[in-house]
VOFI-712294 format. One line per field, with one value per residue (C-alpha): x, y, z; residue in three letters; residue number from 0. Coordinates in steps of 0.05 Angstrom, whole numbers. Example, Ala and Ser with C-alpha at 12.3 -4.5 7.8 and 13.67 -1.06 7.14 Angstrom:
2
u	(246_273)
v	(-90_-21)
w	(156_143)
residuo	(ALA_SER)
num	(0_1)
END
This chain:
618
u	(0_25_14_37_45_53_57_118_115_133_146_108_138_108_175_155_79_75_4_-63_-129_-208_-202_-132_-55_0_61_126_149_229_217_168_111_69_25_-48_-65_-143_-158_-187_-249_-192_-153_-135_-167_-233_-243_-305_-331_-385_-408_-331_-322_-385_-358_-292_-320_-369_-307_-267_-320_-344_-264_-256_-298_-289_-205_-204_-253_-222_-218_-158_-179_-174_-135_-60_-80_-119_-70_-89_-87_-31_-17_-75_-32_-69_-65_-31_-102_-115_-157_-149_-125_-102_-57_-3_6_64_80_75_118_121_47_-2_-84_-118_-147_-89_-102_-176_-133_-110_-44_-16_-35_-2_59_72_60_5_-33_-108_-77_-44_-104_-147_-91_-105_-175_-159_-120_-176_-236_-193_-190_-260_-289_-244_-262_-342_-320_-298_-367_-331_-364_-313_-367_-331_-295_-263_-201_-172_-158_-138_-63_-23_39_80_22_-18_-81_-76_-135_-121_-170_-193_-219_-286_-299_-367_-367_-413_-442_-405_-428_-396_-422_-376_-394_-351_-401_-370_-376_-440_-498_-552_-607_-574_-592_-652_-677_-707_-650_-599_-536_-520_-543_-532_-597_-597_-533_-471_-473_-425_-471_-452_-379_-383_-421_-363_-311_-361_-346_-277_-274_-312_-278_-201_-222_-256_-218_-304_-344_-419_-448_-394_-401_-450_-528_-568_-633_-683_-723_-703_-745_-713_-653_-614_-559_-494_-492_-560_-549_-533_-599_-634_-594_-574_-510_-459_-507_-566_-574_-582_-513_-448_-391_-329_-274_-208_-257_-245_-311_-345_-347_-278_-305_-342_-417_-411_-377_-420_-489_-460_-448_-514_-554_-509_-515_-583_-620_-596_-564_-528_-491_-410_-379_-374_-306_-311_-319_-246_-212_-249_-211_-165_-141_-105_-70_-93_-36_-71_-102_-55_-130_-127_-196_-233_-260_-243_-225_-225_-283_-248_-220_-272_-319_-382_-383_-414_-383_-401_-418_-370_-391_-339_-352_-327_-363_-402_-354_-332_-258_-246_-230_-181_-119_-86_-12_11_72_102_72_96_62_102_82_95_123_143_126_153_155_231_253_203_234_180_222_198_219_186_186_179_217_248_279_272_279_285_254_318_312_371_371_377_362_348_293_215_173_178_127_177_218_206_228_236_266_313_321_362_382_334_335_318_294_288_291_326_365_362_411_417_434_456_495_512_546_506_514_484_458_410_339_270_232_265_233_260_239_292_342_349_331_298_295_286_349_351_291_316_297_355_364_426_472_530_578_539_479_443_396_319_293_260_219_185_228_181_118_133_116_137_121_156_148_198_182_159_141_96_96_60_72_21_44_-4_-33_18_-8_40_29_87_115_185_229_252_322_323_331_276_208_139_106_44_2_-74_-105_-173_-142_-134_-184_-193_-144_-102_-98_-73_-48_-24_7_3_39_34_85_39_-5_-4_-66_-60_-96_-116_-171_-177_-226_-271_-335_-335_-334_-275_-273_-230_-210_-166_-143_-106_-45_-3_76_70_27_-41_-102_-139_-197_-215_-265_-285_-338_-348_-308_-362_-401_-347_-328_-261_-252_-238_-177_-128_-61_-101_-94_-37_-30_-22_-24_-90_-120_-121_-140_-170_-190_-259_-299_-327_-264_-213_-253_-217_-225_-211_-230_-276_-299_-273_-303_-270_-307_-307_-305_-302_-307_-266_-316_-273_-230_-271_-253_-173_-181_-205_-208_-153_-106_-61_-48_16_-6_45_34_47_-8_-30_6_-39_-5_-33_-10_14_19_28_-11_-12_-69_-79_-140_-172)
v	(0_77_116_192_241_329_291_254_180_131_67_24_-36_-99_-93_-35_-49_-35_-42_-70_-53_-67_-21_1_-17_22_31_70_115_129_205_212_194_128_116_98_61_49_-29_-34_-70_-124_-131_-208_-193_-182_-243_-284_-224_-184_-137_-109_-113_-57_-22_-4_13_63_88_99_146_184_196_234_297_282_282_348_378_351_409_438_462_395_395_360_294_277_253_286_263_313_301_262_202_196_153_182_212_237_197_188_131_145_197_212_222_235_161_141_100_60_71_17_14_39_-31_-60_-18_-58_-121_-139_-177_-134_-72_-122_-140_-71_-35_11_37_61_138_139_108_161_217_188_200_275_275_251_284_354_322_300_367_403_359_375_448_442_416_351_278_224_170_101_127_55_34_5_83_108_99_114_147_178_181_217_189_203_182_161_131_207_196_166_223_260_330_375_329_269_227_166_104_57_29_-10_-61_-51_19_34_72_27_87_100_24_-27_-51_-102_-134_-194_-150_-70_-41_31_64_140_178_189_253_279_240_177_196_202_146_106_144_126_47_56_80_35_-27_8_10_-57_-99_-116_-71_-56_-120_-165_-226_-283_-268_-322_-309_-353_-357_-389_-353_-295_-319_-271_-268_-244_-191_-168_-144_-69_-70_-98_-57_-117_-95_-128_-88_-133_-188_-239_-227_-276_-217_-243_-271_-239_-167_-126_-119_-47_-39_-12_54_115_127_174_143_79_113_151_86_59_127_113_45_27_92_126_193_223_293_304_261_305_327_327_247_254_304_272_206_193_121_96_26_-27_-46_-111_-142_-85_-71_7_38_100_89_110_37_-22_-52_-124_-129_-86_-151_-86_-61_-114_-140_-182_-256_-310_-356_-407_-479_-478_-520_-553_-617_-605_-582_-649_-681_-622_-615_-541_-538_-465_-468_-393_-325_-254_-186_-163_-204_-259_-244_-311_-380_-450_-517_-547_-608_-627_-561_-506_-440_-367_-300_-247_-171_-151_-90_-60_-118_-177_-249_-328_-378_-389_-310_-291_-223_-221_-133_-89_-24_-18_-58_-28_-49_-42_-102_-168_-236_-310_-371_-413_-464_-433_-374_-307_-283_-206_-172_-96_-56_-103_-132_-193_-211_-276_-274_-343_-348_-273_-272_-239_-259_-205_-225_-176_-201_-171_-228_-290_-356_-410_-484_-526_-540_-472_-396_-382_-306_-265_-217_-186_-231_-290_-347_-367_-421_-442_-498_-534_-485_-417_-392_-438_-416_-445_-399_-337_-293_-227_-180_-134_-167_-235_-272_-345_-384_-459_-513_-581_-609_-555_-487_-438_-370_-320_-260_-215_-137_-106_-157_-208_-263_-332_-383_-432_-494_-504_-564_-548_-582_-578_-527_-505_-484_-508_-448_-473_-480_-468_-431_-393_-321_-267_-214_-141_-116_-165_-145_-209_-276_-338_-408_-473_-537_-608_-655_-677_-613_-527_-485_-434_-365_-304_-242_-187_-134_-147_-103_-65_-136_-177_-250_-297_-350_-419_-467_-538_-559_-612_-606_-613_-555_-600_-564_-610_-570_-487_-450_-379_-340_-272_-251_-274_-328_-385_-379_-425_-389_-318_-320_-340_-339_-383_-450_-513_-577_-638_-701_-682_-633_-564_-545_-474_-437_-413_-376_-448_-495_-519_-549_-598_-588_-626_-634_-697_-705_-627_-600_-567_-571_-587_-655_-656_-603_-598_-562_-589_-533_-480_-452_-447_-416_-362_-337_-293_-345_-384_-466_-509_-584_-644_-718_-688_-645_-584_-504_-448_-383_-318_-260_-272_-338_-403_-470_-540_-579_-648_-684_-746)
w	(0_-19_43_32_98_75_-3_14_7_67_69_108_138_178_223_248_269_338_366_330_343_315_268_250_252_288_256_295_241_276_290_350_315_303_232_255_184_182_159_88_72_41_106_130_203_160_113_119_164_117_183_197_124_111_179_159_92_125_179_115_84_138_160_90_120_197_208_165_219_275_337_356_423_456_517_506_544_485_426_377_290_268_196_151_112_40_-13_-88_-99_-37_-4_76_101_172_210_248_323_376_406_480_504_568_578_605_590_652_646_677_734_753_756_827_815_772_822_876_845_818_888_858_913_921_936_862_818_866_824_761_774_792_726_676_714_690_621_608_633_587_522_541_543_480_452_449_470_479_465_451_523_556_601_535_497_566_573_628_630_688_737_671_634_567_509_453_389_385_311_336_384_378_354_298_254_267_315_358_324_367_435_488_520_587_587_550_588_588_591_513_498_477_546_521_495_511_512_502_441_427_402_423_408_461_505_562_617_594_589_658_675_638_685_743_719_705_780_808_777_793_863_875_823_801_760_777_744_768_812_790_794_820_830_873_817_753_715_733_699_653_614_649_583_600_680_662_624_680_733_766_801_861_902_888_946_890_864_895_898_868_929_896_896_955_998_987_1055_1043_1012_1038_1044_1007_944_969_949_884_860_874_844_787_775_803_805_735_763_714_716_726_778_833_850_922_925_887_928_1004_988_1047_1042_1104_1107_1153_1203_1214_1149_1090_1069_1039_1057_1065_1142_1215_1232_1178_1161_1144_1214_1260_1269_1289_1222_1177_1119_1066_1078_1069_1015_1044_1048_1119_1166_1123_1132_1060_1083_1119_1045_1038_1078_1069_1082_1088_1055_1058_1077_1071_1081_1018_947_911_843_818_826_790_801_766_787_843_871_894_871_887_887_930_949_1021_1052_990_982_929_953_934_977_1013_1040_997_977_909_894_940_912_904_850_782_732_675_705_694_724_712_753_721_777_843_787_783_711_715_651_632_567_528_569_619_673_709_781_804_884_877_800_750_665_632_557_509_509_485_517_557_595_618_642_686_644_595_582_510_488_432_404_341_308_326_378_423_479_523_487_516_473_477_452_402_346_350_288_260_285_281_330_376_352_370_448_463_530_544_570_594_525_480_469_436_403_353_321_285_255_205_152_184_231_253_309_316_361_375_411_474_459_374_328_282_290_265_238_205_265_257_311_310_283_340_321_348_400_443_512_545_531_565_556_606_579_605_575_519_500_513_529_503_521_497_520_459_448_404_382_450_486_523_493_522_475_498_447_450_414_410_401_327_324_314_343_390_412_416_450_465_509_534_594_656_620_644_710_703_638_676_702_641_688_743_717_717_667_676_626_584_635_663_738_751_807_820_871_888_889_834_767_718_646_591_515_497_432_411_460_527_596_661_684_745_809_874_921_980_963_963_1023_1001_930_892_821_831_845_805_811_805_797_810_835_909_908_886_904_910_899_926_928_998_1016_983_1000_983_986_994_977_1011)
residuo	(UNK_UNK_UNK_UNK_UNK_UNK_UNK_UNK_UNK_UNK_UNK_UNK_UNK_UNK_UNK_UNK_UNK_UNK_UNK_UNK_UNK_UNK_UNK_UNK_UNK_UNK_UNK_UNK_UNK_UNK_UNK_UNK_UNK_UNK_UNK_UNK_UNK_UNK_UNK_UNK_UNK_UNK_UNK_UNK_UNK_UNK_UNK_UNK_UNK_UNK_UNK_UNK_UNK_UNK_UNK_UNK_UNK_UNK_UNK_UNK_UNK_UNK_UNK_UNK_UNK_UNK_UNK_UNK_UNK_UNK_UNK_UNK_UNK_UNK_UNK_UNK_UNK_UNK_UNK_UNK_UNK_UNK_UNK_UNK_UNK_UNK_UNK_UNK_UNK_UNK_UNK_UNK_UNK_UNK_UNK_UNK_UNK_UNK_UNK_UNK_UNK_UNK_UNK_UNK_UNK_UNK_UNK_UNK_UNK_UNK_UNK_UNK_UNK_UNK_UNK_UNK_UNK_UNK_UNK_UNK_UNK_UNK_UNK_UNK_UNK_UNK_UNK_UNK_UNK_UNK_UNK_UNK_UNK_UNK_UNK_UNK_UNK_UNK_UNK_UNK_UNK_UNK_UNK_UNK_UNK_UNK_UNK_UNK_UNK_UNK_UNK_UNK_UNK_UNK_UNK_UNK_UNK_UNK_UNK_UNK_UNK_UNK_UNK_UNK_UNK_UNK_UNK_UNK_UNK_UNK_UNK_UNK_UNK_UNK_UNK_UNK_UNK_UNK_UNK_UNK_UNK_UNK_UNK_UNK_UNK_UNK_UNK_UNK_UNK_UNK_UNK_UNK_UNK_UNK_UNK_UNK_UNK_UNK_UNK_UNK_UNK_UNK_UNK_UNK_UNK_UNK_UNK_UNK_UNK_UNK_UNK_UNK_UNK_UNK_UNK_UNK_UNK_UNK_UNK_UNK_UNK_UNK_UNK_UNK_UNK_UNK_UNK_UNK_UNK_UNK_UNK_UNK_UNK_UNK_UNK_UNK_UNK_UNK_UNK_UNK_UNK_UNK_UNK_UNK_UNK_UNK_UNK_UNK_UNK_UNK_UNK_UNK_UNK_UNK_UNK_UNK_UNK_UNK_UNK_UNK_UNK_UNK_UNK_UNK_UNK_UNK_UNK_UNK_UNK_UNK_UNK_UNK_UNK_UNK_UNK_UNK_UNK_UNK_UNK_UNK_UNK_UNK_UNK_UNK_UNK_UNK_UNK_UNK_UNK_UNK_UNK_UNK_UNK_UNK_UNK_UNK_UNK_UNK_UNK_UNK_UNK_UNK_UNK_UNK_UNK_UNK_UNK_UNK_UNK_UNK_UNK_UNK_UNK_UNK_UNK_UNK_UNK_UNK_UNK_UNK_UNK_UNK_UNK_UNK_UNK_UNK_UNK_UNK_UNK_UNK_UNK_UNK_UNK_UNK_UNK_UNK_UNK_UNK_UNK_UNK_UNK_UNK_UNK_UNK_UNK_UNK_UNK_UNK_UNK_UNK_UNK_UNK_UNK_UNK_UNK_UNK_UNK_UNK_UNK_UNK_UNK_UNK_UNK_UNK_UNK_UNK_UNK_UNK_UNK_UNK_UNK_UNK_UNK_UNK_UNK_UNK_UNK_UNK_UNK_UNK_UNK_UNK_UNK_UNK_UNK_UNK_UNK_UNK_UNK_UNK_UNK_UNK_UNK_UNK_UNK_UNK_UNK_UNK_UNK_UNK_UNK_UNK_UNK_UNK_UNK_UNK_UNK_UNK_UNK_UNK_UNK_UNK_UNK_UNK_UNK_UNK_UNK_UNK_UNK_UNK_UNK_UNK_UNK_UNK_UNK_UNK_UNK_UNK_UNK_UNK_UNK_UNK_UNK_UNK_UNK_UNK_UNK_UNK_UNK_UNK_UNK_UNK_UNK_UNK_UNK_UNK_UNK_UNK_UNK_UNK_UNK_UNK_UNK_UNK_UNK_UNK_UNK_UNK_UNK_UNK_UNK_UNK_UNK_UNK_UNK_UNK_UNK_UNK_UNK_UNK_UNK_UNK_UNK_UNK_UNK_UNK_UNK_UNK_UNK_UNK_UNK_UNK_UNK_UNK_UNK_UNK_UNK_UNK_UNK_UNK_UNK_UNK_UNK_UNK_UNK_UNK_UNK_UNK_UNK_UNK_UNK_UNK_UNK_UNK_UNK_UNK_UNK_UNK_UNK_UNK_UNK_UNK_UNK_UNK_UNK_UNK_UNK_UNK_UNK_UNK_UNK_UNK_UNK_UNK_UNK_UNK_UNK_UNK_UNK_UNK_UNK_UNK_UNK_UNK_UNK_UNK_UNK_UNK_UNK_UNK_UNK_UNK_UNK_UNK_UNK_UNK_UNK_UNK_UNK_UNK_UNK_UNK_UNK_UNK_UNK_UNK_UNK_UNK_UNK_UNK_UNK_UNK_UNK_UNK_UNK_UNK_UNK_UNK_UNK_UNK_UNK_UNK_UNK_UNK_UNK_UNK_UNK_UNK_UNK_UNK_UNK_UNK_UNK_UNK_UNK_UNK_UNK_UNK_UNK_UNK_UNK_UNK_UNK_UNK_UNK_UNK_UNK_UNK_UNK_UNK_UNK_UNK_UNK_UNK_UNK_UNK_UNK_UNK_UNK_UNK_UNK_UNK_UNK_UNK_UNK_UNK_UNK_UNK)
num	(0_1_2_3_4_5_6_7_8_9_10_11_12_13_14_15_16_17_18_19_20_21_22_23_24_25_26_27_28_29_30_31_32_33_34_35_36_37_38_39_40_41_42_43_44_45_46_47_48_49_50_51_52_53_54_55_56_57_58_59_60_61_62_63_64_65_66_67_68_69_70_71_72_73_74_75_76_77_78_79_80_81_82_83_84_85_86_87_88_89_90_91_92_93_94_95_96_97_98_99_100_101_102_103_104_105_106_107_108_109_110_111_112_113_114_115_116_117_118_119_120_121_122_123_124_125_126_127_128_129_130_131_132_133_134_135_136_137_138_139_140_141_142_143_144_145_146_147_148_149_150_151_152_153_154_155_156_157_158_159_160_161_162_163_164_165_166_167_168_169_170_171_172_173_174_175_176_177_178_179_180_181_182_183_184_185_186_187_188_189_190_191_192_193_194_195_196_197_198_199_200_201_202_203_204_205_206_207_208_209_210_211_212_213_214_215_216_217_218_219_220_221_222_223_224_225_226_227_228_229_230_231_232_233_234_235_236_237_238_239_240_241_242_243_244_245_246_247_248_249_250_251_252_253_254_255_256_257_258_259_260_261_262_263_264_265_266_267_268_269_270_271_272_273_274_275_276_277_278_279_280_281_282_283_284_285_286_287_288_289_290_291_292_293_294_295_296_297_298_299_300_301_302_303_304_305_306_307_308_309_310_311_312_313_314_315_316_317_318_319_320_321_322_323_324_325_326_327_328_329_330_331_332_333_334_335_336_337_338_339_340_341_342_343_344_345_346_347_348_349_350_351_352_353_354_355_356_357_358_359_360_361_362_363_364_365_366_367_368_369_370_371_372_373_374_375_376_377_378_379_380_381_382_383_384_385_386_387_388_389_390_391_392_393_394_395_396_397_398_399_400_401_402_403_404_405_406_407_408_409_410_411_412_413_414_415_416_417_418_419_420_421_422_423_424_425_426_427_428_429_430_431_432_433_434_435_436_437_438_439_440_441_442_443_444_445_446_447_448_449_450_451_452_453_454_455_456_457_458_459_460_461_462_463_464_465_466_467_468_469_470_471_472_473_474_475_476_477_478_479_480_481_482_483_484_485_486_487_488_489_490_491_492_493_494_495_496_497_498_499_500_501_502_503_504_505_506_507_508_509_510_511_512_513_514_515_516_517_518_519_520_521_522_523_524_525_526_527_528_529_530_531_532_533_534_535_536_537_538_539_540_541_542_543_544_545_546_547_548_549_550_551_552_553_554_555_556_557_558_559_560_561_562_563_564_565_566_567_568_569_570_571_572_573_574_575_576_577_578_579_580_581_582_583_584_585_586_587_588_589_590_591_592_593_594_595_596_597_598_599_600_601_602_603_604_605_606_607_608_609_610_611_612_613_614_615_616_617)
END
């Protein structure tokens, strides 16, 4: 494709695709600035899709009158389209914007491990709050509607929110026509219907009724419809997709609150009963300001619970909290035996089983730790850091670069992405996939560099890559060269926000949650080592409870344990198709779907963020 920017012809090159959404490819164009290239009706991520075919037809069209009259007068938190890039004729194809770097979608900040194992407390999302309350009051002033306004276009930068996807604002004649289910207002929408569908045009109420959600869920780690409605009746049944339509919110007695959310209790009366005119009772106006500034979180000594209370509501047994679904006392735990294993008030960061050996690194104290209490770094948790164990070694990875510390030396090698399993580290330098040999560094194969993640296992591994137009799964050997890159899996539509892969010794599970027409799907598929596809499924995020969490689970042989909110479930494919077989409600009371699991023929490791169990089972 000819893409021209001020008449001058660029090149555009899949190496350089640095972010994919619904609707458009991001390409870094080396000066500053990223290429936002709209997809074509003839785009790869469309075939055998008529709908998104006629959509980005229609986007195309209306974009030829709306990016010329885009308004200046937004404030600078918004990024902005700065030069229109055309075809040879003319025709508008995308723009250019300044690029962020280092910035992370507010959505990260509604999910509770990464909050924990980053150290981001309630008192800074509170000042990100501050920061985009200022920003969405001054895009209204400017007769501006944000519309398609989610925690996926908000990214975060330097304790800043900035928004981004500007092109489907609302302003003059051009309306939003784009919806985020999660964030839609549901008076805007067909009641009667089984899900959110827009029907009355955006206005500044319901951007702040998304900021009202966006809150919510940053402060509870749940959003108002969360949890798992289960009415009395059954004929009161609904669809989880339908609850905002209904009104059906964690408030509503009929609703299980999710364990891994922190109880409401936690939050002001104030804030409590906002939420519940918003969410219950339609209010709609600006979120007032003084519910911002009023926030005064203090720390629990006791329990580390932050809250906004004169004593804490988790440990002051007069102030009621929610009940305890647990299966305590119902003679259930007796088949269960929990083993606490380790406990610190910091966080677990990292936890593998190599060897028979239970290895983990922690944080507590400003200081980072191995199982054995060896200090390994001492310094607070940095998001932009990440870590692996490699046996007794810590592998410690950050722009580029990785360093193994191993009984106080440190090897220091350049790496975009490493793993490793018992026996090597894999990693990613210049394009190519690299492991440990017995004479240096040994070549696995090709791949796309900055675009590409890998995960491994003790017999395999499994990686894709996907840049523009350009979309490849692949298998590798975890001890030969070469790499099977015809693997089949379902294509990875819309915008990727998280993925994940589990490996037994026979098969991988392999995860993924995208974006995909305003709604989260979460999508797991099966392989085997030559790349075969055994089984694939995908829901909505909330319709499978095992399917939630997509770092939770542990394989073994042909199946995969997950935590739930009511004990560990085993699933398995029969026949092509993946479900539970069997339930553990004996360990209800030891799990949650914010954990994660590590399964071996001793038992089975529970890994919170604080402590670590292992269960046995009768």
């Amino acid at each position: 494709m000819e893409v021209y920017l001020n008449q001058k012809r660029i090149k555009v090159n899949p190496k350089n695709a640095i972010g994919k959404g619904g609707e458009a490819d991001i390409y870094d164009l080396k000066n500053g600035k990223v290429l936002k290239l709209f997809k074509t009706v003839d785009h790869p991520d469309y075939q055998l899709l008529p709908q998104e075919q006629q959509a980005a037809k229609s986007r195309l069209a209306i974009h030829q009158q709306k990016l010329p009259a885009f308004p200046q007068n937004l404030p600078v938190k918004v990024i902005k389209p700065e030069i229109l890039a055309t075809d040879k004729q003319g025709a508008i194809l995308g723009y250019a914007m300044p690029f962020l770097q280092n910035t992370i979608p507010l959505l990260k900040y509604s999910d509770r491990n990464y909050r924990n194992t980053n150290g981001i407390s309630q008192h800074l999302v509170t000042s990100l709050f501050h920061d985009l309350h200022e920003t969405v009051l001054k895009i209204h002033q400017a007769n501006v509607t944000i519309g398609d306004f989610n925690d996926l276009n908000l990214l975060v930068s330097q304790n800043q929110v900035n928004l981004i996807d500007a092109d489907s604002f609302q302003f003059g004649q051009f309306p939003c026509q784009v919806f985020t289910a999660r964030f839609v207002d549901p008076i805007l929408c067909d009641r009667n219907a089984n899900q959110p569908i827009l029907t009355s045009p955006h206005n500044p109420d319901s951007d702040w009724y998304a900021f009202t959600v966006m809150l919510m869920q940053s402060l509870l780690y749940v959003d108002p419809y969360g949890g798992v409605y289960k009415p009395k009746s059954q004929t009161a049944m609904i669809p989880h997709s339908a609850r905002p339509l209904q009104r059906i919110t964690i408030f509503n007695p009929d609703v299980r609150y999710p364990k891994p959310a922190i109880p409401y209790k936690v939050l002001s009366d104030d804030l409590l009963d906002h939420f519940h005119n918003c969410f219950e009772k339609d209010w709609r106006g600006i979120f007032p300001h003084s519910l911002l500034t009023s926030m005064q979180w203090k720390k629990c000594q006791q329990c580390g619970i932050e809250h906004l209370r004169n004593t804490c509501p988790i440990c002051t047994p007069l102030i009621a909290i929610l009940p305890s679904s647990s299966g305590r006392g119902t003679g259930s735990e007796s088949k269960c035996q929990g083993i606490h294993i380790f406990q610190t008030e910091g966080v677990i960061l990292q936890v593998a089983l190599q060897n028979n050996s239970l290895n983990y690194l922690y944080h507590a104290n400003h200081e980072f730790k191995r199982e054995d209490n060896a200090v390994l770094l001492s310094g607070e948790l940095d998001a932009n850091i990440q870590f692996a164990i490699f046996g007794k070694s810590t592998i410690v990875a950050k722009q580029g670069k990785a360093i193994t510390i191993s009984q106080g030396q440190t090897q220091a090698i350049a790496a975009a992405l490493i793993r490793a399993n018992s026996f090597s580290r894999y990693w990613i330098d210049r394009g190519q996939l690299l492991r440990d040999g017995k004479l240096g560094n040994e070549y696995i194969g090709d791949i796309l560099e900055g675009q590409t993640q890998f995960w491994i296992g003790e017999n395999f591994g499994f990686g894709f890559y996907r840049a523009g137009s350009l979309s490849v799964a692949f298998t590798f050997d975890a001890k030969r060269s070469g790499i099977c890159d015809r693997v089949q899996i379902p294509p990875i539509q819309g915008e990727l926000i998280d993925a994940n892969c589990v490996f037994s010794n026979d098969i991988c599970w392999f995860f993924t949650a995208t974006q995909e027409q305003g709604k989260i799907i979460h999508r797991v598929s099966i392989l085997r080592p030559n790349g075969e596809l055994v089984a694939t499924l995908a829901v909505q995020k909330g319709d499978l409870a095992w399917l939630t969490n997509i770092h939770g689970g542990s394989a073994i042989a042909n199946w995969l344990f997950v935590p739930t909110d009511e004990g560990i479930a085993r699933v398995e494919a029969l026949n092509g198709q993946i479900m539970i077989t069997k339930t553990f409600p004996e360990t209800e009371p030891y799990v949650d779907s914010g954990c994660s699991l590590i399964i071996n023929s001793q038992g089975i490791y529970v890994i919170h963020s604080q402590k670590i169990l292992q269960l046995k089972l009768a």
